[in-house]
MOPAC internal coordinates of N, CA, C and O (Angstrom, degrees):
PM7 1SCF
backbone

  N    0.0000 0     0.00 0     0.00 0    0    0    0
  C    1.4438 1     0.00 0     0.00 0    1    0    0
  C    1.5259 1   110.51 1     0.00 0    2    1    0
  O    1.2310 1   122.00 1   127.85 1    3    2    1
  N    0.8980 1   113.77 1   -52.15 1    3    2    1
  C    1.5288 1   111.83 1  -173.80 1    5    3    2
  C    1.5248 1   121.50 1   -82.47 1    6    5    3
  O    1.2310 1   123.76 1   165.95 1    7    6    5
  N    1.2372 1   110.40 1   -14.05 1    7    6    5
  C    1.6426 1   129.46 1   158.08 1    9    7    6
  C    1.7640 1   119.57 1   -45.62 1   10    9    7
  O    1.2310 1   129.83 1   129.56 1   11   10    9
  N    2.1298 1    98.66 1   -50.44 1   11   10    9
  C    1.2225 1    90.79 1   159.74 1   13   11   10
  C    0.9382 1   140.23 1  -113.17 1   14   13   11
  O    1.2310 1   120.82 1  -155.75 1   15   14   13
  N    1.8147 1   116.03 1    24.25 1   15   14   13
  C    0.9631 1   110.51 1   155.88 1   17   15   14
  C    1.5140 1   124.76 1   -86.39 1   18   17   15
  O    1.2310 1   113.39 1  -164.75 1   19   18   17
  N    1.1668 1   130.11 1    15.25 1   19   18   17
  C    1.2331 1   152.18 1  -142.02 1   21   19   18
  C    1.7396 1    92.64 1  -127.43 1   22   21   19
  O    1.2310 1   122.49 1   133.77 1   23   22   21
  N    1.3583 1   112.84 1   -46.23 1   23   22   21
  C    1.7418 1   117.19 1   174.47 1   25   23   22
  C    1.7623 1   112.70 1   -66.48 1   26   25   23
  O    1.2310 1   137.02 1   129.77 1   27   26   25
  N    1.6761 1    84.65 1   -50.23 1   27   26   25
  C    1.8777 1    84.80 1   178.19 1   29   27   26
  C    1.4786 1   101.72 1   -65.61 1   30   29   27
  O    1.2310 1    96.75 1   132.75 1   31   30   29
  N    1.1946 1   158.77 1   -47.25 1   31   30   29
  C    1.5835 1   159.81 1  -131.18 1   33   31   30
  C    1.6906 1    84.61 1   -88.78 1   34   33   31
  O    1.2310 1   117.58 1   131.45 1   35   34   33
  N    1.5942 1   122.21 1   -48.55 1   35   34   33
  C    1.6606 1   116.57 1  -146.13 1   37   35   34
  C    1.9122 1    83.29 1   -84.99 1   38   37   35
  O    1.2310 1   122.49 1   126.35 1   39   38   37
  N    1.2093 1   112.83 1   -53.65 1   39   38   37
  C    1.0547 1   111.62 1  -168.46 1   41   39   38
  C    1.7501 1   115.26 1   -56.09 1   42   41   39
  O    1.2310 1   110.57 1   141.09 1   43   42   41
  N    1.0214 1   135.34 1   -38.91 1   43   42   41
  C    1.2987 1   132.25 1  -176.65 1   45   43   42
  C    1.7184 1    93.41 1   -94.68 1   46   45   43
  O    1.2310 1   101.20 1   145.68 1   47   46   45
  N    1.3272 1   151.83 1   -34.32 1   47   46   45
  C    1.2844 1   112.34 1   146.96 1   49   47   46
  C    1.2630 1   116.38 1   -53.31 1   50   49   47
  O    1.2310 1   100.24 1   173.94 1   51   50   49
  N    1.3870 1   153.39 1    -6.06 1   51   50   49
  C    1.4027 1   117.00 1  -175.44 1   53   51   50
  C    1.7818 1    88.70 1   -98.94 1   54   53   51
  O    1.2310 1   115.46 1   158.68 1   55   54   53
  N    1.3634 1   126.21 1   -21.32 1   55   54   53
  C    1.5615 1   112.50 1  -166.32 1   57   55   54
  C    1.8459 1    99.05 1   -89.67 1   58   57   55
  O    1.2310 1   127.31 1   165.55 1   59   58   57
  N    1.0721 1   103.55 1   -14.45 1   59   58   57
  C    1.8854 1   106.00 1   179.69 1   61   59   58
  C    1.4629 1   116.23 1   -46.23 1   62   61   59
  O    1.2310 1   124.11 1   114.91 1   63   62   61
  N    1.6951 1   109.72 1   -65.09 1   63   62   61
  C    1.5945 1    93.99 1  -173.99 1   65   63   62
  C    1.6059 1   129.26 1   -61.04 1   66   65   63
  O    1.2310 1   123.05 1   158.05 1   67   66   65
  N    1.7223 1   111.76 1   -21.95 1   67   66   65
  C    1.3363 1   130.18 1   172.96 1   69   67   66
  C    1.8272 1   110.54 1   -38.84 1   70   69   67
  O    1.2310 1   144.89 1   107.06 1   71   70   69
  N    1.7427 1    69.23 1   -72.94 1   71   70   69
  C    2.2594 1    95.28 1   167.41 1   73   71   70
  C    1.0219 1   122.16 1   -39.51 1   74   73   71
  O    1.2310 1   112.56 1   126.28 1   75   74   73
  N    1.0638 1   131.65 1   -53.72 1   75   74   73
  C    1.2974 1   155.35 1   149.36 1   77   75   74
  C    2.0358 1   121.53 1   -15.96 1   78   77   75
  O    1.2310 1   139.80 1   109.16 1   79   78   77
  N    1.7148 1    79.20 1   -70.84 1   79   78   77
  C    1.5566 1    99.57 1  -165.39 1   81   79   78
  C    1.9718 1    95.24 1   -79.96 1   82   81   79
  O    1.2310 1   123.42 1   147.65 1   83   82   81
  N    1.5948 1   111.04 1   -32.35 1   83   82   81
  C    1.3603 1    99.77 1   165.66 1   85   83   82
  C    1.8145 1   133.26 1   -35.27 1   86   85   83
  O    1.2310 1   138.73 1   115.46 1   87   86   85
  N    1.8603 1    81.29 1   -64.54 1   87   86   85
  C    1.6643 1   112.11 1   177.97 1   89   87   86
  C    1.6894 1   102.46 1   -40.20 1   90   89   87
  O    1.2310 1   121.74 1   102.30 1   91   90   89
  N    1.2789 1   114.28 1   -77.70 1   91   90   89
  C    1.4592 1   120.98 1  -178.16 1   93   91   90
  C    1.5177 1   119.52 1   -49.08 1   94   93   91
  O    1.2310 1   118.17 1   179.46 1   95   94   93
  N    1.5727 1   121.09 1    -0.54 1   95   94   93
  C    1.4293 1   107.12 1  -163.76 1   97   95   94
  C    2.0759 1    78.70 1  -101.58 1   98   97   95
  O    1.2310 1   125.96 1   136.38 1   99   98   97
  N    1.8313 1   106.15 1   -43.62 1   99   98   97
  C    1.4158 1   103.36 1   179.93 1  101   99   98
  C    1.4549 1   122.89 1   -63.54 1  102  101   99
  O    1.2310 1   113.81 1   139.41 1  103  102  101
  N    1.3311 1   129.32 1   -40.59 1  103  102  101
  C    1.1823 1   119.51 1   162.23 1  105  103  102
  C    1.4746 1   129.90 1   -91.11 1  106  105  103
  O    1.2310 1   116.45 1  -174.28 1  107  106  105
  N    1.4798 1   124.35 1     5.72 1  107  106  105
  C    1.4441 1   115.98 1   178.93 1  109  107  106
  C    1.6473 1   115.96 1    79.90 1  110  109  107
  O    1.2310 1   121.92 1   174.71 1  111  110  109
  N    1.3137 1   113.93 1    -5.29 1  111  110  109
  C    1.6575 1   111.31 1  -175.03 1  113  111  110
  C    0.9933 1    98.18 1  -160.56 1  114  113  111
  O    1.2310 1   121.22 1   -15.78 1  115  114  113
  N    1.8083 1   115.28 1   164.22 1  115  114  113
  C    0.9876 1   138.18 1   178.95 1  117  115  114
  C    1.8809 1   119.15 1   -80.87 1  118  117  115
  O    1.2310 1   126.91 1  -167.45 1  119  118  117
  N    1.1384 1   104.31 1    12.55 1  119  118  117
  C    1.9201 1   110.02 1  -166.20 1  121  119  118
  C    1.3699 1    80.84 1   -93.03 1  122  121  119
  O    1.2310 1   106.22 1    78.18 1  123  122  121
  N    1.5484 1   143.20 1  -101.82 1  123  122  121
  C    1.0917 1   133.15 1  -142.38 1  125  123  122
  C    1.9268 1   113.26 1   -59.57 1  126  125  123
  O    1.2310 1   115.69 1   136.81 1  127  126  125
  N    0.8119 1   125.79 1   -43.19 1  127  126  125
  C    1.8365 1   111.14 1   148.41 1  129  127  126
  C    1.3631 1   115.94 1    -2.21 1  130  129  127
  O    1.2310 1   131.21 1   110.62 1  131  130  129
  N    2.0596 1    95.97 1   -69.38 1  131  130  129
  C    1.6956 1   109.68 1  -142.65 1  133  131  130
  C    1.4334 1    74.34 1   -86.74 1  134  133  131
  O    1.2310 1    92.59 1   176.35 1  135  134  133
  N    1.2955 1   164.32 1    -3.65 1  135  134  133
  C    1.3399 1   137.24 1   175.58 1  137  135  134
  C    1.5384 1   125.08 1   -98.05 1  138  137  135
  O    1.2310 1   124.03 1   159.63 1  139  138  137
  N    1.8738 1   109.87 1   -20.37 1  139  138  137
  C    1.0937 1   122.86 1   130.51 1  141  139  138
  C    1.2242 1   130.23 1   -13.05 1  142  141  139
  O    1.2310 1   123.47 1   104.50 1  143  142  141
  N    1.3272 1   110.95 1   -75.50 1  143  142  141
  C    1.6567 1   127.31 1  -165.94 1  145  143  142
  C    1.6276 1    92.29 1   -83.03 1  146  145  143
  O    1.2310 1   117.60 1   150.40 1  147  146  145
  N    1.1745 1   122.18 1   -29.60 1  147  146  145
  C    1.8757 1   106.88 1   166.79 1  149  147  146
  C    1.2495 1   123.59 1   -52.40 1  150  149  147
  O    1.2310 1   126.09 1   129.27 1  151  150  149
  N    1.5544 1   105.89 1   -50.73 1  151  150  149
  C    1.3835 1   122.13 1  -172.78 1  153  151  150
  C    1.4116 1    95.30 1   -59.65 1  154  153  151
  O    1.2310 1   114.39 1   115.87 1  155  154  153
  N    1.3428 1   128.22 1   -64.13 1  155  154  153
  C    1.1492 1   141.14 1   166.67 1  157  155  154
  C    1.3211 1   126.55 1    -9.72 1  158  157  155
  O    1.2310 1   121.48 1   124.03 1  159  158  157
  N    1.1398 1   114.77 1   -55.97 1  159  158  157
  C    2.0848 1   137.50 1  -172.16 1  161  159  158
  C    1.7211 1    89.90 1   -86.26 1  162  161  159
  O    1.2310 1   114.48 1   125.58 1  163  162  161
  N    1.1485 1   128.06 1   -54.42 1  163  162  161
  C    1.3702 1   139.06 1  -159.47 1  165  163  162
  C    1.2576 1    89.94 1   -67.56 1  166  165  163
  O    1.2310 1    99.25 1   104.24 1  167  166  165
  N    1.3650 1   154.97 1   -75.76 1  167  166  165
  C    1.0532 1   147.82 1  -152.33 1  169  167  166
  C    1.3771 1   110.87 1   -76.35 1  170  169  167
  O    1.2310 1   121.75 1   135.15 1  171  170  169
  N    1.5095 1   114.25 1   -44.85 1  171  170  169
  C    1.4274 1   100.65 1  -177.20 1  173  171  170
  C    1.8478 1   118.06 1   -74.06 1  174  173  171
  O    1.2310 1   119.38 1   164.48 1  175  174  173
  N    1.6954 1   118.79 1   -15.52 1  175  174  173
  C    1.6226 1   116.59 1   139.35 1  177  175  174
  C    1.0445 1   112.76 1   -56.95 1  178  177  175
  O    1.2310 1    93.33 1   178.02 1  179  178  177
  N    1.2077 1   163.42 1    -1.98 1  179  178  177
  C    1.4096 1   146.37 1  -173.49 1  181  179  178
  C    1.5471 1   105.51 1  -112.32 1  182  181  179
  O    1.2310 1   125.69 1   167.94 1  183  182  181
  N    1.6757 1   106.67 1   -12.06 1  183  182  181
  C    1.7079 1   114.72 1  -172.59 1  185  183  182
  C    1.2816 1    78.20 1   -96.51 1  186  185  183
  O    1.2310 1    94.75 1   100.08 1  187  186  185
  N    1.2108 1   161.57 1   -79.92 1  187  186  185
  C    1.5256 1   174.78 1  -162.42 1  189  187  186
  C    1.6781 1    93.62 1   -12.82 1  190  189  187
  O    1.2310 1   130.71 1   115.34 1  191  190  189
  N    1.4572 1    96.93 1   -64.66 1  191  190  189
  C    1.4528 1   135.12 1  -125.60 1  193  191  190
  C    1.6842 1    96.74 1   -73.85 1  194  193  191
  O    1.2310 1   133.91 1   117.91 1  195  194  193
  N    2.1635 1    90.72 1   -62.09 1  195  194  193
  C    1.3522 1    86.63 1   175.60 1  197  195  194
  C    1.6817 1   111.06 1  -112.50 1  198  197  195
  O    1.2310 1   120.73 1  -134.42 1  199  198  197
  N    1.5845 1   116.20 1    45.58 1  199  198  197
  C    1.5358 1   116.87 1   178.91 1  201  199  198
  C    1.6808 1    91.83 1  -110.05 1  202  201  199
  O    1.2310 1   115.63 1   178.70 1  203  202  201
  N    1.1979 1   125.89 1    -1.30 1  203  202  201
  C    1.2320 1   111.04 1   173.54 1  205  203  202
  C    1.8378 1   119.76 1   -97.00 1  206  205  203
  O    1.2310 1   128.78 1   167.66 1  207  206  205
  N    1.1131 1   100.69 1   -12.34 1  207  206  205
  C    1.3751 1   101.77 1  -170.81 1  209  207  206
  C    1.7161 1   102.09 1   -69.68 1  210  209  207
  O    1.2310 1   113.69 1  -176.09 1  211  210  209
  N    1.2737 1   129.54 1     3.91 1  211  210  209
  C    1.2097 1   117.20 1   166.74 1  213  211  210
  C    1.5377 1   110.35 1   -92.89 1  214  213  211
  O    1.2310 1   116.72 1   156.71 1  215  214  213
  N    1.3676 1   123.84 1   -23.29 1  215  214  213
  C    1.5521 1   117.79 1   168.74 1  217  215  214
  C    0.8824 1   143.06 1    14.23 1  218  217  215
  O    1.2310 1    72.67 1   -69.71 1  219  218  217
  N    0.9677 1   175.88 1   110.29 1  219  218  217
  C    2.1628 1   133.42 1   150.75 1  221  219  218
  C    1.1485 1    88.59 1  -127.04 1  222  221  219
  O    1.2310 1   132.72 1   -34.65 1  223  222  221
  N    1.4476 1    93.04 1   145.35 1  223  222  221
  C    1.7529 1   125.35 1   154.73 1  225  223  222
  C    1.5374 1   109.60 1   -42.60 1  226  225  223
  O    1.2310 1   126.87 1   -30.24 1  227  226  225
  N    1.4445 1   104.39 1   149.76 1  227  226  225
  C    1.8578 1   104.04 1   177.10 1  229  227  226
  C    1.6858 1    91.30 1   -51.91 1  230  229  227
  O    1.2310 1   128.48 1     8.68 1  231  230  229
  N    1.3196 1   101.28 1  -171.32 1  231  230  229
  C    1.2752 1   138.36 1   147.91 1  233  231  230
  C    1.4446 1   123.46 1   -90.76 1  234  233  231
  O    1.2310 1   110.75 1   -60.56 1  235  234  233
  N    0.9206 1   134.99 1   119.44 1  235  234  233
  C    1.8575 1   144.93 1  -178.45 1  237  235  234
  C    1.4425 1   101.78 1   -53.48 1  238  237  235
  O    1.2310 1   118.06 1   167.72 1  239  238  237
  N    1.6436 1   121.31 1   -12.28 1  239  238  237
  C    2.1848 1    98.11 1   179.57 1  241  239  238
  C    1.2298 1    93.40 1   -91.86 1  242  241  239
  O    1.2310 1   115.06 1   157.30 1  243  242  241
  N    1.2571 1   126.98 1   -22.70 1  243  242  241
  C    1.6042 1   109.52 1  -179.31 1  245  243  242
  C    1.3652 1   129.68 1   -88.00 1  246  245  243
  O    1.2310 1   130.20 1   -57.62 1  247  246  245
  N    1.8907 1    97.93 1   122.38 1  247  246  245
  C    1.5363 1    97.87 1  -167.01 1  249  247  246
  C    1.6880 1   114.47 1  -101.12 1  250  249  247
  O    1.2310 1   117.61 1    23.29 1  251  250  249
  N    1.0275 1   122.16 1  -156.71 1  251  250  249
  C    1.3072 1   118.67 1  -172.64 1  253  251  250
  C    1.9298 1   112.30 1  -117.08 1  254  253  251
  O    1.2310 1   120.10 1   180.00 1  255  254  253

C-alpha cells in the first residue's frame, strides 16, 4: 500500500510544476491552477472520507 502511494505522490510532484506552469501560461494567473488543486484535495478527502466506510476489522478466528 504505501509503495503506491509513494508512486502516485513522486509522480504527480514531478508532473505538477509542468500542470501548473501549463495552467498559468492559458489563463494568465495563478487562480484557476489554485482551484484545480482545491477541487483536487476536496475530492480526493471525500474518497478517503467516504471510501473507508466499507472497511472491516479482521475477524478474531483468523490467526496468523
Amino acid at each position: 500500500m504505501y509503495g503506491s502511494a509513494a508512486t502516485c505522490i513522486q509522480l504527480m510532484g514531478a508532473a505538477g510544476p509542468g500542470f501548473f506552469g501549463a495552467l498559468y501560461d492559458r489563463f494568465g494567473g495563478y487562480g484557476p491552477p489554485l482551484l484545480v488543486a482545491t477541487a483536487l484535495e476536496v475530492a480526493g478527502a471525500a474518497l478517503l472520507l467516504y471510501g473507508a466506510r466499507g472497511a472491516r476489522a479482521p475477524s478474531a478466528s483468523r490467526t496468523a
